[in-house]
N, C-alpha and C positions, 0 to 999 in steps of 0.2 A: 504494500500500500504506500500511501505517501502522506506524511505529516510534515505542517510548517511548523519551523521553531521559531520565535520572535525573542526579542528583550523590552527587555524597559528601557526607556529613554535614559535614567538613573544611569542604566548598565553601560550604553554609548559614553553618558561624558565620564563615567571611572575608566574608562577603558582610554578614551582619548586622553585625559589630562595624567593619565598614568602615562601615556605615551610621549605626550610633549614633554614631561616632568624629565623622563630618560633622555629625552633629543637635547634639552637643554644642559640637562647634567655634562651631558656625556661632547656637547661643545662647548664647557668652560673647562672641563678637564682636560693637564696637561697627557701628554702619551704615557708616563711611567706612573701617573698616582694611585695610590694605594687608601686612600684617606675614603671613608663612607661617602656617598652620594649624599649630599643636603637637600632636604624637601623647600620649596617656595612656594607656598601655599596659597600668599596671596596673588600670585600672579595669574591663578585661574579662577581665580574669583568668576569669572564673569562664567564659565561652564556650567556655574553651581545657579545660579541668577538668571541668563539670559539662554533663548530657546537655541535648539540645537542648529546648528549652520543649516542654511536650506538645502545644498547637496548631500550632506548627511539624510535629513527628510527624503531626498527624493532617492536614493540608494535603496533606503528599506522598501521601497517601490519593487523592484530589480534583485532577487536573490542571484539572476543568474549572472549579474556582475561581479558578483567574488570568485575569486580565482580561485576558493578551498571548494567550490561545488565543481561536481563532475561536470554540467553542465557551460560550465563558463564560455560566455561569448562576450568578445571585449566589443566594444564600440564607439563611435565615433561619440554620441552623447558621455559615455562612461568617462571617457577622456575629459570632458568640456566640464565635467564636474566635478574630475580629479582636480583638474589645473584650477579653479572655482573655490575647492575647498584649498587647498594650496595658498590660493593668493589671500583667503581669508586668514590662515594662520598663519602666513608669513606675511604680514604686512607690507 
């Protein structure tokens, strides 16, 4: 048979702000350091506060966009929301 698995919106920004939280670490850190990773918490304040990116919303649309389903078919829109969410995090 076939069942859809969803999350919660909650689940999207722990997942996301857990991921910029690593991108950020891991580009202030020098190549040899050995020292714990420091959390900045208030720097995603606005994850916790404001609704999730529109290309996020419109992903959950499209399961067959992720490249972990068997089914993956990339496309030209899939792109235009990549580069979208992209320019949203990366100001």
């Amino acid at each position: 048979g076939y069942r859809e698995l969803t999350v919660d919106d909650s689940v999207l920004r722990l997942l996301a702000v857990r991921g910029l939280r690593l991108l950020d670490a891991l580009d202030r850190r020098g190549h040899a350091a050995q020292e714990r990773i420091q959390r900045h918490d208030a720097d995603y304040k606005s994850w916790q506060e404001e609704a999730l990116p529109r290309p996020l919303k419109n992903a959950r649309s499209y399961p067959e966009w992720s490249s972990l389903n068997k089914d993956f078919k990339d496309s030209r829109t899939r792109g235009e929301e990549i580069r979208e969410l992209s320019q949203t995090l990366n100001p």
